[in-house]
C-alpha positions as CSV (number, residue, x, y, z in Angstrom):
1,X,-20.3,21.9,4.1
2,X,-21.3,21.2,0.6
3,X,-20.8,18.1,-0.9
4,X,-21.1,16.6,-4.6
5,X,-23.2,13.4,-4.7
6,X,-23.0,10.7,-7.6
7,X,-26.3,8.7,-7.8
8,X,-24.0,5.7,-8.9
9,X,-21.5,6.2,-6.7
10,X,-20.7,4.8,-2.8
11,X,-18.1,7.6,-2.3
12,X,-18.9,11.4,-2.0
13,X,-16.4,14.3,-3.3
14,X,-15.5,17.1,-1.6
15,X,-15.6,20.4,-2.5
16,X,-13.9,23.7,-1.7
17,X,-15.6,23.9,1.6
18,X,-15.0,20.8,2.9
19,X,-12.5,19.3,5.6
20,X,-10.6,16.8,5.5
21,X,-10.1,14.9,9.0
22,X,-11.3,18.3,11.0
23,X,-8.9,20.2,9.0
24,X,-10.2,23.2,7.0
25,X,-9.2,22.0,3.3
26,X,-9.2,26.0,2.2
27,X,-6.3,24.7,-0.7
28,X,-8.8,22.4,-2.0
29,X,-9.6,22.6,-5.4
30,X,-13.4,22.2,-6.4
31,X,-13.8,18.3,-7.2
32,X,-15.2,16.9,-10.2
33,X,-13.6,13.6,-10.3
34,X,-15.5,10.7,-8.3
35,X,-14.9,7.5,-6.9
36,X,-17.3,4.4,-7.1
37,X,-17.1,0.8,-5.3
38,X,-15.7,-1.2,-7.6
39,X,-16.3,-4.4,-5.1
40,X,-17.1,-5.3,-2.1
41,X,-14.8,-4.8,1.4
42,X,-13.1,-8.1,1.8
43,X,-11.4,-9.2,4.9
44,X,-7.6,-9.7,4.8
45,X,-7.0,-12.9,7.2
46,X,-3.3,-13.4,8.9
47,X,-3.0,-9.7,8.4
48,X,-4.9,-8.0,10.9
49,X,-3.2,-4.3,10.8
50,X,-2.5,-3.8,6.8
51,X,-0.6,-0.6,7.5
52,X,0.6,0.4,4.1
53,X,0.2,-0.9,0.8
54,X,1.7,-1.0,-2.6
55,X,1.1,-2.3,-5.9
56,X,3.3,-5.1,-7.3
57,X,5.9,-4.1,-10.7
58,X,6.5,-7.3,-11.4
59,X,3.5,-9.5,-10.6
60,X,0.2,-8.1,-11.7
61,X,-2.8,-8.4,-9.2
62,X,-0.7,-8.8,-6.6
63,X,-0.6,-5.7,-3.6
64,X,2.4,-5.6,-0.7
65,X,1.2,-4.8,2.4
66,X,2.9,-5.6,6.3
67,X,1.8,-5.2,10.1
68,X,3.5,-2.3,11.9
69,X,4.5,-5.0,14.4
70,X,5.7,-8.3,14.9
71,X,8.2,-9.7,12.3
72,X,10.0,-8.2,9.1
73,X,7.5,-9.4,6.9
74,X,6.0,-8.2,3.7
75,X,2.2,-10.1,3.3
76,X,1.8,-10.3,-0.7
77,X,-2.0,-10.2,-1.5
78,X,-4.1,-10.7,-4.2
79,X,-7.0,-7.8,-5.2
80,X,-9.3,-10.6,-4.1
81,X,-7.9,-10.3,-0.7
82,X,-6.2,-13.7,-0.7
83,X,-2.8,-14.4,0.4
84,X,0.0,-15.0,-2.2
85,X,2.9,-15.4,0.4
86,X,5.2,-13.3,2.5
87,X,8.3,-12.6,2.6
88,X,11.0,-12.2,5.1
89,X,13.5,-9.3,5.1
90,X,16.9,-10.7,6.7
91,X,18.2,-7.9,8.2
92,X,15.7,-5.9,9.0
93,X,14.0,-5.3,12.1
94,X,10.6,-3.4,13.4
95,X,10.2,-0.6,15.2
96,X,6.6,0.7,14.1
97,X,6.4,0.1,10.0
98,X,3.9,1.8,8.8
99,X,4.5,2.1,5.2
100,X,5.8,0.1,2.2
101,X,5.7,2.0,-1.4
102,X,7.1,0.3,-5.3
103,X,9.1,2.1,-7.5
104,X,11.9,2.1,-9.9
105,X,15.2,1.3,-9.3
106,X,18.5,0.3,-10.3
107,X,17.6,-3.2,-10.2
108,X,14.1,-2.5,-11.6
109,X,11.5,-2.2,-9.1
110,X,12.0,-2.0,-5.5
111,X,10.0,-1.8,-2.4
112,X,10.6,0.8,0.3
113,X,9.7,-0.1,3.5
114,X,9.3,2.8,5.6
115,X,9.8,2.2,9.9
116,X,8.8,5.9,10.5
117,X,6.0,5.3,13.5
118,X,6.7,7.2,16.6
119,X,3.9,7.8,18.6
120,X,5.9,9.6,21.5
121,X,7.4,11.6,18.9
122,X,11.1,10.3,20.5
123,X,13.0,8.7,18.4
124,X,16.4,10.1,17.0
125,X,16.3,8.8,13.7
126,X,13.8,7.2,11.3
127,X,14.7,3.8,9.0
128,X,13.9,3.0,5.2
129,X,14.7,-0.2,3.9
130,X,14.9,-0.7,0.3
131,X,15.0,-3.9,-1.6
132,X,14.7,-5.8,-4.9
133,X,10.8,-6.4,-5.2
134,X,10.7,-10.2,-4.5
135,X,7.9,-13.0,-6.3
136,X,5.0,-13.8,-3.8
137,X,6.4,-17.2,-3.7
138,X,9.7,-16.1,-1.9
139,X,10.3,-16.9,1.5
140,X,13.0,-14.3,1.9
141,X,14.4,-11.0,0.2
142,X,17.6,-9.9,-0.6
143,X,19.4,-8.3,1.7
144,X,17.9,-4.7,2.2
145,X,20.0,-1.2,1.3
146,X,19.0,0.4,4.9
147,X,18.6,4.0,5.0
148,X,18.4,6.4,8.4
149,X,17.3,10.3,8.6
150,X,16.2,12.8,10.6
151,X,14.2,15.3,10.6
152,X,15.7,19.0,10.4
153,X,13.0,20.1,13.3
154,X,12.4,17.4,15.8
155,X,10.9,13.6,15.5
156,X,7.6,13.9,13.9
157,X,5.1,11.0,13.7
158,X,4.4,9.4,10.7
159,X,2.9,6.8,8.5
160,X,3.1,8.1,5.0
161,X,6.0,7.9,1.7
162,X,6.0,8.1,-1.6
163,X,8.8,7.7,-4.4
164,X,8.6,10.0,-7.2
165,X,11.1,9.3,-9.9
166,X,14.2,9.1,-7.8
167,X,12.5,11.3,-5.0
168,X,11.7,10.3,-1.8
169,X,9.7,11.6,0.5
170,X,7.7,11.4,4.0
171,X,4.0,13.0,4.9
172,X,3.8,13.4,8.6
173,X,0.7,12.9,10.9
174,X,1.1,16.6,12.5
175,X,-2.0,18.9,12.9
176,X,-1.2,19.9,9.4
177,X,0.9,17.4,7.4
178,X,4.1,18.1,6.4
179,X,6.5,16.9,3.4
180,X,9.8,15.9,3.4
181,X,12.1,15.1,1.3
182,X,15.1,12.8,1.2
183,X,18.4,13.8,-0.4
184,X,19.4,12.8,-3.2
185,X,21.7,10.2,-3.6
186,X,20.5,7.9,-0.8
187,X,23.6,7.2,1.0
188,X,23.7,4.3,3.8
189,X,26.2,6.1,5.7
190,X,26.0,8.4,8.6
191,X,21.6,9.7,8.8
192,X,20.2,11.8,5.7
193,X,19.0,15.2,7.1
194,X,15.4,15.5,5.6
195,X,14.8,19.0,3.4
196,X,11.1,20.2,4.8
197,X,9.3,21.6,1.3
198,X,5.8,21.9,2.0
199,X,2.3,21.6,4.1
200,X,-0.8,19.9,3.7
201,X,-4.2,20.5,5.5
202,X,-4.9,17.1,6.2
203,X,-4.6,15.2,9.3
204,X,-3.7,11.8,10.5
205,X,-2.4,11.1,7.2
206,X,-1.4,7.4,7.0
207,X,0.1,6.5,3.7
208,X,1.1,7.7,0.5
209,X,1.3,6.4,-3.2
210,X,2.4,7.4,-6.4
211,X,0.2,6.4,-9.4
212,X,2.0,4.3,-12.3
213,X,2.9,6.9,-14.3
214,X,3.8,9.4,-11.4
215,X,1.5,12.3,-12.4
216,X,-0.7,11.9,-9.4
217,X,0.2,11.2,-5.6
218,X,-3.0,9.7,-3.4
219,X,-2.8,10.7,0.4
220,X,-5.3,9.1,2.4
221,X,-6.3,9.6,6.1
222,X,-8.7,7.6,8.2
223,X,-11.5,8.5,6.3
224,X,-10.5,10.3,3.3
225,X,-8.0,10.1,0.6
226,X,-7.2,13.1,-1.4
227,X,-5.2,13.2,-5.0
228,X,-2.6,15.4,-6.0
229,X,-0.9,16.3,-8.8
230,X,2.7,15.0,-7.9
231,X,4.4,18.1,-9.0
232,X,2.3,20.7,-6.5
233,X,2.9,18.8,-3.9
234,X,6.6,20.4,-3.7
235,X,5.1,24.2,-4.1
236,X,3.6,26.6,-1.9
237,X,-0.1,25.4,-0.8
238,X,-0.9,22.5,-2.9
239,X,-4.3,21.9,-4.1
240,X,-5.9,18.6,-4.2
241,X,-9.1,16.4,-4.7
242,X,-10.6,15.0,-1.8
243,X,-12.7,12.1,-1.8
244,X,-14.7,11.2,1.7
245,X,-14.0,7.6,2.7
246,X,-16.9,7.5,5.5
247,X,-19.1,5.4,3.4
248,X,-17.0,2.0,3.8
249,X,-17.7,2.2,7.3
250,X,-13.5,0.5,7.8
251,X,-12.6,0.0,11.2
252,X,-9.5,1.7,11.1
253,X,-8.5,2.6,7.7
254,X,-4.4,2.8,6.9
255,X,-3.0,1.8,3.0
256,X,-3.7,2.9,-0.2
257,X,-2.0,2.2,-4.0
258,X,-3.3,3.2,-7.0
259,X,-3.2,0.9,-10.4
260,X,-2.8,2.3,-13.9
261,X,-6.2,2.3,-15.1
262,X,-8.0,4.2,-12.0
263,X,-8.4,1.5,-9.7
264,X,-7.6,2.6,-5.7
265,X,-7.3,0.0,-3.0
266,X,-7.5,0.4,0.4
267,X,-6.1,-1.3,3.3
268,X,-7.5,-1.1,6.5
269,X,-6.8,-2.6,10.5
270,X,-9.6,-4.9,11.7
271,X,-9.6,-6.6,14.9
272,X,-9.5,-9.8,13.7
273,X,-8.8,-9.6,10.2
274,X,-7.6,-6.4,7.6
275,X,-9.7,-5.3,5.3
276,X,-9.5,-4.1,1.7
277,X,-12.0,-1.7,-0.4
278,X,-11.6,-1.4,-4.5
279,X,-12.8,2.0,-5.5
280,X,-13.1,3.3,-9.6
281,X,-11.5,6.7,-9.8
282,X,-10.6,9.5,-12.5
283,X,-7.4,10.4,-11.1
284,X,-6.8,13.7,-11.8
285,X,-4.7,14.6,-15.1
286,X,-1.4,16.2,-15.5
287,X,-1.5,20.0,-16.1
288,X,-5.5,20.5,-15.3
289,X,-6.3,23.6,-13.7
């Protein structure tokens, strides 16, 4: 295993030989971006599991994030790691949440909040609930747009989704992830069958974020997280830029969004308390090789 070591740098890259959670990452593409520690792991008190996370539209500084169980809640959280609020969702309900992404919509931004969990691999249908990105200081959210699918194979487990442009999809925890794909329009009818369009060597994959300007998708695992450009990740063996995670020593390591400038943070489950890590990153550009 070869890796690329940054003298400045927490976080190690990578490269072509490397594997990412046990998986061989042979569709790696030789890393030369890096990651620092761009401050130190903070705990996230009242939210002990921090399963997914995602970067707030309309309130700078401010990162959604939820427990997988409970109540419908969405925690809002500063990059400090204090609370800012939560919000309620009225008609929603939780069956294992384990992801919550931002993007455009409509209305402006919206959150997707993504009940996909299943352990036991036996449930008939997965649920995405969509609203109108709430303030921090609300104590409830408009109702949610709810959405059902199902898988064109079987019930999968996952934790992972991303919106890209008006694209949704869903990164399964298999052996090898897989991608999905919603249909497009989302309809709230009768469940969406999910288009399977490609496979990932990573496993335990447990969220998914699109960066600002949508070129680039981070994927992270337990202890890795690995960029791609957003358009390979519909083509036939994507390539990506993995960047170990080992080095924060999290407990149990679960979200991760991505800010405009290069700024990744990462959610993690503590016992007690979350936790969340602020790496540097040069995000892989648009059209490189």
């Amino acid at each position: 295993m070869t890796w690329r070591f940054f003298p400045t740098a927490l976080i190690t890259v990578a490269s072509m030989t490397a594997c990412v959670d046990g998986a061989p990452a042979s569709a790696e593409r030789a890393a030369v971006e890096v990651c620092e520690a761009a401050a130190p792991s903070k705990p996230l008190n009242g939210l002990a599991e921090a399963s997914g996370a995602a970067l707030s539209r309309r309130t700078p500084g401010v990162i959604w994030s939820h427990n997988d169980s409970g109540q419908p809640t969405l925690h809002a959280i500063d990059t400090a790691g204090q609370s800012r609020g939560r919000v309620r969702i009225p008609n929603a309900t939780v069956q294992d949440w384990e992801d919550v992404s931002v993007a455009a919509c409509p209305g402006g931004s919206c959150l997707y909040i993504a009940d996909i969990g299943d352990n036991d691999r036996a449930r008939r249908s997965i649920t995405i609930y969509r609203i109108p990105e709430p303030q921090p200081q609300d104590t409830a959210s408009s109702p949610a747009d709810v959405f059902t699918a199902v898988y064109p194979d079987g019930a999968h487990d996952a934790e992972a989704l991303f919106v890209s442009g008006d694209d949704l999809f869903i990164v399964t925890k298999d052996q090898n992830a897989v991608v999905y794909r919603f249909p497009k329009p989302l309809s709230a009818g009768a469940a969406m069958k999910l288009e399977r369009v490609s496979e990932l060597p990573l496993r335990r994959v447990t969220d998914a974020e699109t960066s600002p300007d949508g070129a680039t998708v981070a994927i992270r695992t337990n202890d890795a997280v690995v960029f791609y450009r957003t358009a390979d990740l519909t083509g036939a063996a994507p390539q990506g830029t993995t960047v170990s995670l080992r080095a924060l020593k999290e407990p149990q390591g679960e979200g991760v969004a991505v800010d405009a400038n290069g700024l990744v943070y990462l959610t993690g489950e503590g016992q007690r308390a979350g936790t969340l890590n602020t790496l540097r990153c040069t995000l892989p550009k648009q059209g490189a090789p």
